[in-house]
C-alpha positions, 0 to 999 in steps of 0.5 A, a space after each residue: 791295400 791288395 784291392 787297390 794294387 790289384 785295381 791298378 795293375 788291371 787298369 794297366 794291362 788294358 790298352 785305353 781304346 782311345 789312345 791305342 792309335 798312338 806309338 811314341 816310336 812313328 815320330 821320337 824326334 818331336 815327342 809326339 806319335 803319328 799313325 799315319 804319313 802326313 799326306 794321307 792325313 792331311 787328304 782325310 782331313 781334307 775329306 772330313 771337311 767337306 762332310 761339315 754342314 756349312 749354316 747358310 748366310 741368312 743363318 749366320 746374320 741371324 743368329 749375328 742379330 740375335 746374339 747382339 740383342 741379347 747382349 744389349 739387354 743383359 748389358 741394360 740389366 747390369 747397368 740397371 742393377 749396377 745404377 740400383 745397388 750404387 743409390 741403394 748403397 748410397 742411401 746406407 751409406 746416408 743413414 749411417 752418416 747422420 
């Protein structure tokens, strides 16, 4: 039991790295934590944005054309398998009648 209370108490004390940006105290009112004023924000996301690698028109249809291929094909697939199982059913269902 000690090892579980002292496992405890040392993942407390360390700050989490992740969440060490956050202050309940920068904005109480609306229950959420801000580091910086919203201009700057809004002016790093801004510069970030334009940082991103934007995929090209011809990318795009592409990669459009292929996901509306593979979609037709898997779709023919489970027709298929669905029309497949409903005979073969269909045939237990015959043979058990009789």
């Amino acid at each position: 039991m000690q090892k579980v209370e002292d496992t405890k108490k040392n993942t407390e004390d360390k700050e989490n790295p992740i969440l060490s940006w956050l202050a309940e105290e920068d904005a109480p009112e609306i229950g959420i934590a801000v580091k910086e004023p919203l201009p700057e924000y809004v002016k790093g996301v801004g510069y970030e944005f334009n940082k991103i690698t934007w995929p090209t028109r011809e990318q795009v249809t592409n990669e459009f054309i292929n996901v509306i291929i593979i979609v037709a094909i898997i779709s023919v697939m489970v027709y298929a398998f669905d029309i497949g199982f409903d005979n073969l059913f269909s045939l237990f269902k015959g043979a058990i009648a009789k």
